[in-house]
VOVEX-617440 format. One record per residue (C-alpha): residue number from 1; x, y, z. Coordinates in Angstrom, 3 decimals. Layout:
<recs>
NUM,X,Y,Z
...
</recs>
This chain:
<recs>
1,28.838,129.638,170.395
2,30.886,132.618,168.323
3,29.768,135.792,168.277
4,29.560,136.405,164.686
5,29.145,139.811,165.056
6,31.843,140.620,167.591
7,32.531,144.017,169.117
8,35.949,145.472,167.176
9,38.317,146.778,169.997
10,41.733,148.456,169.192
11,43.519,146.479,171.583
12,42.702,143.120,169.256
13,45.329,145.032,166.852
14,48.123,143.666,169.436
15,47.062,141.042,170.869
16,46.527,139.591,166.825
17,50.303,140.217,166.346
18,51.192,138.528,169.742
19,49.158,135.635,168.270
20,50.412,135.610,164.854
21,54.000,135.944,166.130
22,53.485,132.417,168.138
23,53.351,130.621,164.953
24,49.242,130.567,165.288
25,47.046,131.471,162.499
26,44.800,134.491,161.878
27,41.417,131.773,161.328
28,42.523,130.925,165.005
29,42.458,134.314,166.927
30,38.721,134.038,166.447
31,38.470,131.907,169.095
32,41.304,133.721,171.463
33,38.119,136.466,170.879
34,35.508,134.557,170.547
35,34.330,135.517,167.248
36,33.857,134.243,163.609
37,36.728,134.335,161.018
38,34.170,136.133,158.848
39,34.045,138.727,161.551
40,37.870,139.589,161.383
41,38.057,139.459,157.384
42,34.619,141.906,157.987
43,36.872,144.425,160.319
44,39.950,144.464,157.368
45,37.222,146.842,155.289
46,36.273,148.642,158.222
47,39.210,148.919,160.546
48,42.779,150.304,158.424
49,44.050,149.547,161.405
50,42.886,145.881,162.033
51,44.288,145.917,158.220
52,47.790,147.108,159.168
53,48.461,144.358,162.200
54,47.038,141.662,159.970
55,49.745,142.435,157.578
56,52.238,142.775,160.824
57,51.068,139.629,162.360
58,51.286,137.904,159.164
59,55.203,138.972,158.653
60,55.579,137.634,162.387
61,54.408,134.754,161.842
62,56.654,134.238,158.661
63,59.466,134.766,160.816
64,58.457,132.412,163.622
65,58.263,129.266,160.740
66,61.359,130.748,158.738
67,63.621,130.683,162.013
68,62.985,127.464,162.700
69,63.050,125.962,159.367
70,66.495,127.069,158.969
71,67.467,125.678,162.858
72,66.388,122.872,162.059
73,68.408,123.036,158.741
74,71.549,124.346,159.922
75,71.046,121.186,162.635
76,70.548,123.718,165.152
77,68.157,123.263,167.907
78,65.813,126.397,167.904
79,65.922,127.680,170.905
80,62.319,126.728,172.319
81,62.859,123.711,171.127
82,62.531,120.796,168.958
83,60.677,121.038,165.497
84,59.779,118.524,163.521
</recs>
């Protein structure tokens, strides 16, 4: 079961943007943590710098759907593969 109340580490700053930058979503890193996604939105008012990679991690992941979208418009193959 989540830990709804999850201990807030610095290193969770990173590891979000790693996540994020996979194409994943920042609901899902709750459960790389094993935590609720109330718990991370709860850290955004506590943590500036929780705040800060969320806003990292979100431009990341941007970029991971933008590059492909325009592979696979171009009619190039991105380069981990197919997307469809």
């Amino acid at each position: 079961m989540a830990r709804y109340n999850a201990k807030y580490k610095e290193e969770y700053c990173q590891m979000l943007i790693d996540h994020m930058a996979d194409g994943f979503s920042y609901s899902t890193f709750g459960a790389i943590i094993d935590c609720g996604t109330s718990t991370l939105y709860d850290w955004e008012e506590s943590h500036d710098e929780w705040k800060a990679a969320k806003k990292i991690a979100q431009q990341k992941a941007q970029h991971f759907f933008e590059s492909r979208l325009v592979a696979k418009i171009s009619g190039n193959t991105p380069k981990d593969g197919e997307f469809n």
